[in-house]
DRENKOLLUM-273530 format. One record per residue (C-alpha): residue number from 1; chain; x, y, z. Coordinates in nm, 4 decimals, padded with zeros to 6 digits, m for minus. Each point is the difference from the previous one (the first is absolute). Example, Ala and Ser with C-alpha at 12.3 -4.5 7.8 and 13.67 -1.06 7.14 Angstrom:
% DRENKOLLUM-273530
(site 1 "A" (01.2300 m00.4500 00.7800))
(site 2 "A" (00.1370 00.3440 m00.0660))
//
This chain:
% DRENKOLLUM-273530
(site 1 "A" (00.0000 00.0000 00.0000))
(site 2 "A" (00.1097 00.3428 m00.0974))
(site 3 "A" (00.1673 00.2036 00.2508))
(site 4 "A" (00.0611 00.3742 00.1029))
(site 5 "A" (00.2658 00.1400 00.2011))
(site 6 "A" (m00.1020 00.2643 00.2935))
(site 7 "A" (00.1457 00.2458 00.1117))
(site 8 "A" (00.0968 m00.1356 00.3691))
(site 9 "A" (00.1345 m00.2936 m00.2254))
(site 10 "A" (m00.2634 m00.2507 00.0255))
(site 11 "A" (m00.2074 m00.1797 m00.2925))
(site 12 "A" (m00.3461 00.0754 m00.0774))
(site 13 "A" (m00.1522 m00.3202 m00.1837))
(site 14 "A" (m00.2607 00.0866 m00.2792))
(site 15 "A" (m00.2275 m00.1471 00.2289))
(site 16 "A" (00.1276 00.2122 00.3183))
(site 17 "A" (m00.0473 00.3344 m00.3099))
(site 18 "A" (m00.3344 m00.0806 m00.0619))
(site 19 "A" (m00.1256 00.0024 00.3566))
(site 20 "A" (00.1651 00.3218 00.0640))
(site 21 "A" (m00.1829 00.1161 m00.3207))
(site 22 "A" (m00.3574 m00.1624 00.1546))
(site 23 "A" (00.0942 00.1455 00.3009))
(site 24 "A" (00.0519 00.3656 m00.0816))
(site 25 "A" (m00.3648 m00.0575 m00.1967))
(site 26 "A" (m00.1406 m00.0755 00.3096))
(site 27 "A" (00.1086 00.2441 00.1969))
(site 28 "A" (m00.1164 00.2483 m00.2530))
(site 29 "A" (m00.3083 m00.1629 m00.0100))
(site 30 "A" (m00.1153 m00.0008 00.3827))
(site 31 "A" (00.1766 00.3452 00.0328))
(site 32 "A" (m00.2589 00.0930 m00.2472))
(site 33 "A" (m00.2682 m00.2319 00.2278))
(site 34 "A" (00.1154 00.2427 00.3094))
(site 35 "A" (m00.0806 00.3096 m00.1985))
(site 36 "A" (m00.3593 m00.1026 m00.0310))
(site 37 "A" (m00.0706 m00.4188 00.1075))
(site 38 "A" (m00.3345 00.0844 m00.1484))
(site 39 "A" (00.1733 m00.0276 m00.3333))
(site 40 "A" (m00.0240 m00.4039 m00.1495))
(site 41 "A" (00.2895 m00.1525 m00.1032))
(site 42 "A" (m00.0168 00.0165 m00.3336))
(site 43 "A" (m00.1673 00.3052 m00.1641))
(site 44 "A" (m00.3022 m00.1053 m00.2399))
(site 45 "A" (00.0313 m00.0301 m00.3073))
(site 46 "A" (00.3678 00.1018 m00.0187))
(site 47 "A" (00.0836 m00.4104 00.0364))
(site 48 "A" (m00.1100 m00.2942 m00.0932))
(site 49 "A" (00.1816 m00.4049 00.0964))
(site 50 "A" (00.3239 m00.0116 m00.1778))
(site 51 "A" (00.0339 m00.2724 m00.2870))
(site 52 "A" (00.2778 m00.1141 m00.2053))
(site 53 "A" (m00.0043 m00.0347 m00.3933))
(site 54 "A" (m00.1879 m00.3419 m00.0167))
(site 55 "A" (m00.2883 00.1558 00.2336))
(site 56 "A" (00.1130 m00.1869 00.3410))
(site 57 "A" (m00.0757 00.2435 00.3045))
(site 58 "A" (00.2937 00.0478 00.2314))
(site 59 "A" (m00.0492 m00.1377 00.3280))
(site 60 "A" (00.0113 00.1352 00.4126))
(site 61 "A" (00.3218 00.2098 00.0562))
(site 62 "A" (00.1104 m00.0014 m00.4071))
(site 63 "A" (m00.3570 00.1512 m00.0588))
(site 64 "A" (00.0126 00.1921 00.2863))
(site 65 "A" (00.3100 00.2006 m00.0891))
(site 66 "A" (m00.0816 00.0401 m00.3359))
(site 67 "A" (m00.3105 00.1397 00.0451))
(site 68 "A" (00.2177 00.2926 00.2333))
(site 69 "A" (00.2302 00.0609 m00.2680))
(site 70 "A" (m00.2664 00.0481 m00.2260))
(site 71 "A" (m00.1888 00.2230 00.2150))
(site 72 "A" (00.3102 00.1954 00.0553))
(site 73 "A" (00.1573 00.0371 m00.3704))
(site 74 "A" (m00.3923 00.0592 m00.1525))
(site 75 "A" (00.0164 m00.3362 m00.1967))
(site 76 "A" (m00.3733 m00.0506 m00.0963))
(site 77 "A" (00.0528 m00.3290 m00.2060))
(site 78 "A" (00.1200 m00.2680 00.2495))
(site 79 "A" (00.1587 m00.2496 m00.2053))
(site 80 "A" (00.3531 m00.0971 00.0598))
(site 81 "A" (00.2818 m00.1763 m00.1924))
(site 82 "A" (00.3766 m00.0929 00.0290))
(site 83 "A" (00.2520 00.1294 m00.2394))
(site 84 "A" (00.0233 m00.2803 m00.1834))
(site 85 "A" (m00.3623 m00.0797 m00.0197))
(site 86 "A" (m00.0358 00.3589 m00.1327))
(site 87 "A" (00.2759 m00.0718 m00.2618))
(site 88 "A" (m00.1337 m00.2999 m00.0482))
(site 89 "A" (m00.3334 00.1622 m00.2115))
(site 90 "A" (00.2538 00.0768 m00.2899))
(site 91 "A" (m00.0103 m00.3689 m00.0857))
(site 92 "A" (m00.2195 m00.3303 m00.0683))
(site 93 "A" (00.0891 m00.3431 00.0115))
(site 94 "A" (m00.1929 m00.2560 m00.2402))
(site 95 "A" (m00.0852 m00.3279 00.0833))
(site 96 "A" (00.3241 m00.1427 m00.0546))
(site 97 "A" (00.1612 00.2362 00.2472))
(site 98 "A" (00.1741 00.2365 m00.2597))
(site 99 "A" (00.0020 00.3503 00.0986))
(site 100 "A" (m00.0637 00.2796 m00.2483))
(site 101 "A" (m00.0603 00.3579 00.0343))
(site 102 "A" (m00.3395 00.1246 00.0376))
(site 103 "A" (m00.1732 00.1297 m00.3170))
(site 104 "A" (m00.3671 00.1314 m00.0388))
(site 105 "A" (m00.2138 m00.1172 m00.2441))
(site 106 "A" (00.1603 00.0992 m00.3018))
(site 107 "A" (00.2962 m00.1086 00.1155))
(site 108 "A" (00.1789 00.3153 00.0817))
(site 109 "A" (00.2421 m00.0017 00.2892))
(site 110 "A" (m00.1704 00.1216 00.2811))
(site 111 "A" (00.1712 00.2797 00.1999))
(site 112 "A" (00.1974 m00.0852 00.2997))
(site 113 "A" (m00.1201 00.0018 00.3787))
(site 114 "A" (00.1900 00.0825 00.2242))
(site 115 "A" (00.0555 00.1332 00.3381))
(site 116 "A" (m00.0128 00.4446 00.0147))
(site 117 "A" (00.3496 00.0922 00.0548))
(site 118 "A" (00.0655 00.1170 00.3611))
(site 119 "A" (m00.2393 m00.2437 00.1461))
(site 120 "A" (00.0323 m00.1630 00.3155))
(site 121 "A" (m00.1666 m00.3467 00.0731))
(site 122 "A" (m00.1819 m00.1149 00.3271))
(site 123 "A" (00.0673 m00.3237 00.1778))
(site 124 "A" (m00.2528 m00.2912 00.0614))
(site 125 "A" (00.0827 m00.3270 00.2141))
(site 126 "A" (m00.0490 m00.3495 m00.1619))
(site 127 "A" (00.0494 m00.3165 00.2269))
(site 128 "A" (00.1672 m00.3139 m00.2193))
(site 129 "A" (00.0118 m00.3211 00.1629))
(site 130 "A" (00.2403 m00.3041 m00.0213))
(site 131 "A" (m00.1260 m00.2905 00.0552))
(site 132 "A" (00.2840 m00.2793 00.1430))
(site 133 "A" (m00.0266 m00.3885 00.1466))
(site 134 "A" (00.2603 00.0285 00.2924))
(site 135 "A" (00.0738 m00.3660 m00.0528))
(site 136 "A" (00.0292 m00.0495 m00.3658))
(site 137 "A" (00.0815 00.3694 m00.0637))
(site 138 "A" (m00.2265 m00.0176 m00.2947))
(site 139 "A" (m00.1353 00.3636 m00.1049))
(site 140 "A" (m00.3583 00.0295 m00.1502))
(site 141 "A" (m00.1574 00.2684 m00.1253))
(site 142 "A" (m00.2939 00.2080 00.2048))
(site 143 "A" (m00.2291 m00.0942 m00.2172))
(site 144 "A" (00.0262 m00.3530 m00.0022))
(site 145 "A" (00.0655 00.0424 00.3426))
(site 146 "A" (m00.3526 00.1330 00.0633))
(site 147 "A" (m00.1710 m00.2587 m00.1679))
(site 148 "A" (00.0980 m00.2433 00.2088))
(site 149 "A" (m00.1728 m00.1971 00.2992))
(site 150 "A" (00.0486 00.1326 00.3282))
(site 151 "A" (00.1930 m00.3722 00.1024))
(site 152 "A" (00.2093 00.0885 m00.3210))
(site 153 "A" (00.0521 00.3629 00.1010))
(site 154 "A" (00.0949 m00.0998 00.3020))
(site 155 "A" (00.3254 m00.1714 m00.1102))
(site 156 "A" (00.1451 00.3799 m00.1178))
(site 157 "A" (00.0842 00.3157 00.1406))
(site 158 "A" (m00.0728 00.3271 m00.1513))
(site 159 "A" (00.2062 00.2488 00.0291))
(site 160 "A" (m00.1120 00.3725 m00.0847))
(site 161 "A" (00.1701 00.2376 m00.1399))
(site 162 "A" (m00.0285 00.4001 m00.0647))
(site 163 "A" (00.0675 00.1738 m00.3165))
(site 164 "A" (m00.0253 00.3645 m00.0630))
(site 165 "A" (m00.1284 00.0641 m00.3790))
(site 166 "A" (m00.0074 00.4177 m00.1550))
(site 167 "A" (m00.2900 00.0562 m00.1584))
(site 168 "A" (m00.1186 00.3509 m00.2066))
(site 169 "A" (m00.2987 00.1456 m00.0396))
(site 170 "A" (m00.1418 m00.1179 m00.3637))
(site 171 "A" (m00.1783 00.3064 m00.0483))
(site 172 "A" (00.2060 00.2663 00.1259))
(site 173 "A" (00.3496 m00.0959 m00.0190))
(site 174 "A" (00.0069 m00.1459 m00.3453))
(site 175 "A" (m00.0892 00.1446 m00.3336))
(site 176 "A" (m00.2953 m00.2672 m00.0546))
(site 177 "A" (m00.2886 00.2740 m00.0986))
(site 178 "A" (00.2507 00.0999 m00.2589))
(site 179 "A" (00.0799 m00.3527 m00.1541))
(site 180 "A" (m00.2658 m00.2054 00.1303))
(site 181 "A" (m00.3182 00.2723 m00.0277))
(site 182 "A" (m00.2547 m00.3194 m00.0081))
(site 183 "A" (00.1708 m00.1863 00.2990))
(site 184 "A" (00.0381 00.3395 00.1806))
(site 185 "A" (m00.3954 00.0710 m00.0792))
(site 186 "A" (m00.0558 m00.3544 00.1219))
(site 187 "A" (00.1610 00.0345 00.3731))
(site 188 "A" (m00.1322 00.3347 00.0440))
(site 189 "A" (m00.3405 m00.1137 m00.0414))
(site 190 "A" (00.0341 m00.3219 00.2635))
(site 191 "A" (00.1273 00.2847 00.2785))
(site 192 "A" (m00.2924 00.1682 m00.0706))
(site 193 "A" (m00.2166 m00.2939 00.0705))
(site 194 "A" (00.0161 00.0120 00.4110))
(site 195 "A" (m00.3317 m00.0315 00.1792))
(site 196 "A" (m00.0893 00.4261 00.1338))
(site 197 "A" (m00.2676 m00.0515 00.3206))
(site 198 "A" (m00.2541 00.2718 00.0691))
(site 199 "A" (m00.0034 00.1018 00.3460))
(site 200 "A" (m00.3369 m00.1239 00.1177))
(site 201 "A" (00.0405 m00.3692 m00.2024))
(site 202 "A" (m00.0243 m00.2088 00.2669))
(site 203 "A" (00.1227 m00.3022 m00.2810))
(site 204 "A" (00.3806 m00.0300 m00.0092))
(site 205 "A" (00.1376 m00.2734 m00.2035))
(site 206 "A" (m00.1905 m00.3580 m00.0812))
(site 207 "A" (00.2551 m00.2298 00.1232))
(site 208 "A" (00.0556 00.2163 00.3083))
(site 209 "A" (m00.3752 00.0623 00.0761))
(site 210 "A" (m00.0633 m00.3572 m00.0122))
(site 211 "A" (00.2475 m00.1199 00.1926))
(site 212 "A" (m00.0800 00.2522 00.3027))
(site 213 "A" (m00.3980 m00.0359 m00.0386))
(site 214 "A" (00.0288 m00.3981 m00.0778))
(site 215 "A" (00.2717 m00.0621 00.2639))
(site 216 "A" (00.2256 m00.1654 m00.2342))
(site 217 "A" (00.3276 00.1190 00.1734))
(site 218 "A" (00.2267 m00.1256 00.1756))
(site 219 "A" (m00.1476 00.0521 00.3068))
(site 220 "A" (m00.3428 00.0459 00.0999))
(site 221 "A" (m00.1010 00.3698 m00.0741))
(site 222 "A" (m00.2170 00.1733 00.2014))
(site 223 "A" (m00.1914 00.3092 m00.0557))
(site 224 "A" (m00.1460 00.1884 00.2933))
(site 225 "A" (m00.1884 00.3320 00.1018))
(site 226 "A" (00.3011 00.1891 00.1307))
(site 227 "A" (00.2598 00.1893 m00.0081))
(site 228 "A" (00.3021 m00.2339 00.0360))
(site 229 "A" (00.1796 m00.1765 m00.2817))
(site 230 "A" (00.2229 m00.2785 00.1655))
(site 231 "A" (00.1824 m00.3292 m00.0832))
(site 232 "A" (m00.0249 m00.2249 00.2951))
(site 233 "A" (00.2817 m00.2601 00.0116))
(site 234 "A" (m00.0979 m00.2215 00.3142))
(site 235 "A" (m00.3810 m00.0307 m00.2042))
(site 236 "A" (00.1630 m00.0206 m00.3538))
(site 237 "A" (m00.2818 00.2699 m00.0676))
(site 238 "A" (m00.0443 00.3579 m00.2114))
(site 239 "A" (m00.2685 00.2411 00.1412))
(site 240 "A" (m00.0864 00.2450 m00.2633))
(site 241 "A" (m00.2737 00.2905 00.0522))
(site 242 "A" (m00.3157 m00.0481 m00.2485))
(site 243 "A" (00.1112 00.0771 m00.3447))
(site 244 "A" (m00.2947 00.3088 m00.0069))
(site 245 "A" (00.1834 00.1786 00.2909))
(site 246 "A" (00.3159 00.0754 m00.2025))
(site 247 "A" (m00.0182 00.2993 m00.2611))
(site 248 "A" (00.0629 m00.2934 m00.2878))
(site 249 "A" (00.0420 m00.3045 m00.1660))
(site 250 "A" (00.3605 00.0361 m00.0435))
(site 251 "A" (00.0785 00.1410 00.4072))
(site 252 "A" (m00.2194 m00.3065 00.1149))
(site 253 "A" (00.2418 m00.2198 m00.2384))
(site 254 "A" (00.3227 00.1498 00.1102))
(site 255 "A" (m00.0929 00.0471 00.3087))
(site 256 "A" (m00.0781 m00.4014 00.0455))
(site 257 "A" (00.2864 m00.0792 m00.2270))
(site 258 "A" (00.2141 00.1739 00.2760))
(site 259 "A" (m00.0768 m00.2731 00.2854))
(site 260 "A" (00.0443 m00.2777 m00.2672))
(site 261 "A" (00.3331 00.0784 m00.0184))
(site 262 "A" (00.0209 m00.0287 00.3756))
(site 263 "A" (m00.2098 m00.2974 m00.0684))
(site 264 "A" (00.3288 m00.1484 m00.1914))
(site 265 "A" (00.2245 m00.0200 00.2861))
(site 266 "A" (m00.1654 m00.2467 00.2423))
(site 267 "A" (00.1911 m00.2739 00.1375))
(site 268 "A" (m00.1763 m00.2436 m00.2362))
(site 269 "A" (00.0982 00.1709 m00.2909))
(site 270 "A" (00.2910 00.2562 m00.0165))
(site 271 "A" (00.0443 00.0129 00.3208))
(site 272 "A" (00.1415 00.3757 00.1138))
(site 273 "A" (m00.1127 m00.0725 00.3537))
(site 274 "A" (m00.2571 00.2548 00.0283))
(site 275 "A" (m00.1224 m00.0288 00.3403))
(site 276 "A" (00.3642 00.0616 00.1398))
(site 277 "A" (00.0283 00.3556 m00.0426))
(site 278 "A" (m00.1461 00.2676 00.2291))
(site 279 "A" (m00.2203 00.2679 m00.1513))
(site 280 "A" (00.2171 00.2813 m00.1086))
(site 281 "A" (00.3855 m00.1810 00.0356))
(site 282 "A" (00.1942 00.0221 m00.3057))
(site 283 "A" (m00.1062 m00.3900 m00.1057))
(site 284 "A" (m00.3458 00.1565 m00.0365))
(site 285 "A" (00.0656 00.2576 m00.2312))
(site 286 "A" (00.1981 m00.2370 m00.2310))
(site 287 "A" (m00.3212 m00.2231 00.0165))
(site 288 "A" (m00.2218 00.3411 m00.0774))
(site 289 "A" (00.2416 00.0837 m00.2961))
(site 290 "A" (00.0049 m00.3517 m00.1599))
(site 291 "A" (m00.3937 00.0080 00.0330))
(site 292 "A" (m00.0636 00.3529 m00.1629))
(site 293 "A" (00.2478 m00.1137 m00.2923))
(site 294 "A" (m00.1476 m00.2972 m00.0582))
(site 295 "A" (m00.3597 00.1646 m00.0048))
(site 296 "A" (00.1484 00.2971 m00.2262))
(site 297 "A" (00.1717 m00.2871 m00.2438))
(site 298 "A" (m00.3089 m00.2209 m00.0849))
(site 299 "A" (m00.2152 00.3492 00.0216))
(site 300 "A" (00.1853 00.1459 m00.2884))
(site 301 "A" (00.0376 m00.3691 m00.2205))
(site 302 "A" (m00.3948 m00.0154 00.0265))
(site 303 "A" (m00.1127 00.4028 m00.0580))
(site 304 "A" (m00.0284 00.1048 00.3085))
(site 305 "A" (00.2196 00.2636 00.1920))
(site 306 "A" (00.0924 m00.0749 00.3852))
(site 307 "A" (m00.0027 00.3349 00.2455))
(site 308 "A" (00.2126 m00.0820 00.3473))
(site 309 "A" (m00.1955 m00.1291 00.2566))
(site 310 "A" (m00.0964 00.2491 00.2908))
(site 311 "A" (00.1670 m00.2058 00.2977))
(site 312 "A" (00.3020 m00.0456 m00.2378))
(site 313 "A" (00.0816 00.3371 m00.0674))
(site 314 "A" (00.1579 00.0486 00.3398))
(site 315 "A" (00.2432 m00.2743 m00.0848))
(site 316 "A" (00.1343 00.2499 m00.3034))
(site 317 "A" (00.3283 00.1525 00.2462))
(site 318 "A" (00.0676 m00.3882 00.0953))
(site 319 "A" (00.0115 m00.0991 m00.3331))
(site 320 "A" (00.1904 00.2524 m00.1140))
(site 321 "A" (00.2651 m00.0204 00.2913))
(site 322 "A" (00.0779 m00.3835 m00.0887))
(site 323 "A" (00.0053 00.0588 m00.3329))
(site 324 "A" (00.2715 00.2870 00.0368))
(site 325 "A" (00.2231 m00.2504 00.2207))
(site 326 "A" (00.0873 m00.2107 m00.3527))
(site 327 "A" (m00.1563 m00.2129 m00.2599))
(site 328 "A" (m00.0566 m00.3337 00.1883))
(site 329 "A" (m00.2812 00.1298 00.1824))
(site 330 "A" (m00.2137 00.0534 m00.3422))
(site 331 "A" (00.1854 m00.3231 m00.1619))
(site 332 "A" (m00.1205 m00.2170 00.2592))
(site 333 "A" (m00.3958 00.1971 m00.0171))
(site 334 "A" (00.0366 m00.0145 m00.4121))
(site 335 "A" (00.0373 m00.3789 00.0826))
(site 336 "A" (m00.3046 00.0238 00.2155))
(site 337 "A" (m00.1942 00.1529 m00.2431))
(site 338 "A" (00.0825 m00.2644 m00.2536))
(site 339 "A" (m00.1289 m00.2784 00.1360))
(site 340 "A" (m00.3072 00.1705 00.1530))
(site 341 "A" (m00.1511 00.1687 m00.3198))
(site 342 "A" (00.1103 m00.3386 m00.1681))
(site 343 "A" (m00.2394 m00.2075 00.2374))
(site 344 "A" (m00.2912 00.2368 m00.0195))
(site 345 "A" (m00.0218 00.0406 m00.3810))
(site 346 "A" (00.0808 m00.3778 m00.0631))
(site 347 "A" (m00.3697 00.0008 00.1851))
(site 348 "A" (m00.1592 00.2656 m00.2300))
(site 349 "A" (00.1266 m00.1300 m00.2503))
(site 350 "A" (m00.1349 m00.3916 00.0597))
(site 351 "A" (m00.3387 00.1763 00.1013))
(site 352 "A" (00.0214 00.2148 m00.3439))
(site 353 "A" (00.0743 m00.3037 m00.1880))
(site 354 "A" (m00.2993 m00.2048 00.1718))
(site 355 "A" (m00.2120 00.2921 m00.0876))
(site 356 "A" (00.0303 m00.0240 m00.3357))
(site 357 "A" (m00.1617 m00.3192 00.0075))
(site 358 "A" (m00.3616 00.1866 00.0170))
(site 359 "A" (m00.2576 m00.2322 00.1474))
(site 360 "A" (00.2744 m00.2901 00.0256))
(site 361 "A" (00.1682 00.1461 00.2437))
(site 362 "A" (00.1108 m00.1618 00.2806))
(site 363 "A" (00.1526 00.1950 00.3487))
(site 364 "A" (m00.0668 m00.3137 00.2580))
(site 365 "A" (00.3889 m00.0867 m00.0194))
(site 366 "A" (00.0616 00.4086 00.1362))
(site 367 "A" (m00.2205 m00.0255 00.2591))
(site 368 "A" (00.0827 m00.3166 00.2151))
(site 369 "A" (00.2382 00.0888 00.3031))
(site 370 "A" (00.0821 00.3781 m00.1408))
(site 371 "A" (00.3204 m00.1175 00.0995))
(site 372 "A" (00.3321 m00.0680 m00.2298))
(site 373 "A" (00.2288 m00.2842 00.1891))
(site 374 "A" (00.3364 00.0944 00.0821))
(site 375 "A" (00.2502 m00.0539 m00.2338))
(site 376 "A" (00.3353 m00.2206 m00.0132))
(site 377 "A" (00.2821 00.1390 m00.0821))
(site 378 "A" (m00.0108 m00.1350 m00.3697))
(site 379 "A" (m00.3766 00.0959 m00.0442))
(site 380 "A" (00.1246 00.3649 00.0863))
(site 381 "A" (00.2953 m00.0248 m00.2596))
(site 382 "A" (m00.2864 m00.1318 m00.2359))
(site 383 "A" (m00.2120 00.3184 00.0641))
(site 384 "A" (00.2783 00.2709 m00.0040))
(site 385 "A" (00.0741 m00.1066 m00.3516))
(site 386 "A" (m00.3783 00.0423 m00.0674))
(site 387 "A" (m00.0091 00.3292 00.0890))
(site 388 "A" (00.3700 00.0719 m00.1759))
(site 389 "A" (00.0126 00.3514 m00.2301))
(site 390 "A" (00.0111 00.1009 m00.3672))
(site 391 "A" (00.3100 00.0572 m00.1455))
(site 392 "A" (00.0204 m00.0033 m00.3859))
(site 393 "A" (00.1731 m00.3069 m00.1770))
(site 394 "A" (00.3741 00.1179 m00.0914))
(site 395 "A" (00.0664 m00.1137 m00.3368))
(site 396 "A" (00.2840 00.1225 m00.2220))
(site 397 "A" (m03.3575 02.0215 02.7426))
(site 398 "A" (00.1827 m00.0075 00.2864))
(site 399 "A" (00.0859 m00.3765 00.2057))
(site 400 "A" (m00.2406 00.0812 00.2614))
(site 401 "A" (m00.3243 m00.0920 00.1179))
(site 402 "A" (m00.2065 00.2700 00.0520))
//
């Protein structure tokens, strides 16, 4: 891995730049959140889940980040690319695997694309895995790995490993609405396709509405006259206030999305310890920030835009005191975040797929215990590469109740 020399004459790793880079995001970010915590996280409108080239969204701290840049250099089309997969639009391969420069239908060269000179790219995490017998030393790959039995699985370790990829904005950084107009035309109409909710709506998003009204979560959801929204860990419950006593829709949604991420970290699934901590110690707050990123993730990838909870805006000075003692603090929340937003929309997304089933749908295997079993070791390897991020191919309202 690429290194860089400091000035005290340590290395920085690329990995070690690009968590100072997160970092100093967010620290902008919740210095902006101090100004006025009434603010959400993301402004509407301004962006929308990051993507690569083939459509993939980027996933928990990648898409995170991304969306921050974005919001901070004014990028309105959220599609990202590496160098090379950028370069890589200059040519086609044929079925035989011969490469040949792009040409348009009258076979005229097209024009080169290419990065805008003076660019900088962005970093985005992707976790590899090697898979190894310890007796035989036989190597696998993932893949096959994953399609194993667990009694076959169980003869190999996995061992994990992070990679730091630069990726540019597609829109903004390149000259692609010069050479590619119909491409160009084509990506700026999908970032113009996020869901907008009126305030009043008390509907948020399908998926998420049914899985809150149907109790298809992972834990029993409940929704009660009140004024208290709380994740419970010794009940392995959610109460939620009554959908018509928040403003909307989408502050109901976020809102309840909020203690799902909470929801994540019981023993019997990610296990962060929750009911260790005292209200207001430092643990807390970490818990508090991983929940409101989580919620403000998933918000953004379906429409909806996440405002900081009330009772978590006094945790703003907290988080930004740990997060202006060094990058390990956020690393280890980014990591957090990762595996949280990856368990809550592998749910919507099983309940989204079951919906589009119609009358044949079936939600009886959601509903049993509301309760995921814990995990081995190797099941949790399994699900980390599930939730792994994007990278190209390299190829030569307010949150309240009222």
């Amino acid at each position: 891995m690429a290194q860089d020399k400091k000035h005290d004459g340590d290395y920085l790793s690329a990995a070690d730049k690009a968590l100072l880079r997160f970092t100093e995001l967010m620290i902008d970010k919740i210095q902006t959140l101090q100004g006025d915590w009434k603010k959400p996280w993301f402004t509407p409108g301004t962006t929308q889940p990051p993507q690569n080239l083939s459509g993939r969204h980027y996933n928990g701290g990648n898409s995170l980040m991304l969306m921050m840049q974005a919001e901070k250099m004014g990028y309105d089309i959220p599609v990202w690319a590496t160098f090379d997969r950028i370069t890589n639009l200059n040519y086609i391969k044929d079925k035989h695997g011969n490469v040949f420069q792009a040409r348009d239908e009258n076979n005229n060269k097209l024009p080169q694309v290419s990065v805008n000179k003076g660019e900088k790219s962005f970093p985005v995490f992707l976790t590899t895995f090697t898979v190894v017998n310890p007796e035989t030393k036989e190597k696998i790959p993932y893949d096959d790995y994953r399609n194993l039995s667990k009694e076959e699985q169980s003869k190999y370790k996995v061992y994990p490993k992070l990679q730091v990829y630069n990726v540019f904005n597609v829109a903004a950084q390149t000259n692609l609405e010069l050479t590619r107009p119909q491409m160009f035309e084509k990506l700026k109409a999908q970032a113009q396709g996020q869901m907008m909710h009126e305030q009043g709506d008390l509907s948020s998003h399908p998926a998420i509405d049914k899985m809150i009204d149907d109790n298809l979560f992972l834990c029993p959801i409940n929704q009660v006259k009140g004024d208290k929204a709380y994740y419970s860990p010794a009940n392995d419950h959610i109460v939620i206030p009554k959908r018509e006593q928040f403003v909307d829709g989408e502050a109901f949604a976020t809102n309840t999305l909020h203690e799902c991420a909470h929801a994540t970290g019981a023993d019997s699934r990610l296990s962060r310890h929750l009911g260790g901590h005292p209200f207001g110690s430092p643990e807390y707050a970490r818990e508090e920030l991983i929940a409101e990123l989580s919620a403000a993730v998933i918000s953004s990838q379906y429409g909806m835009s996440k405002h900081i909870k009330s009772d978590s805006a006094q945790y703003l000075k907290s988080w930004l005191g740990s997060l202006q003692q060094g990058p390990e603090y956020l690393k280890s929340v980014l990591g957090d975040v990762r595996r949280s937003t990856g368990m809550i929309t592998q749910r919507l997304e099983s309940i989204q797929q079951e919906m589009s089933k119609g009358e044949e749908a079936d939600y009886s295997r959601f509903r049993p215990a509301n309760v995921s079993a814990p995990q081995t070791a190797q099941e949790s390897q399994v699900q980390a590469a599930k939730e792994a991020e994007p990278v190209e191919e390299e190829v030569h309202h307010h949150g309240r109740s009222r």
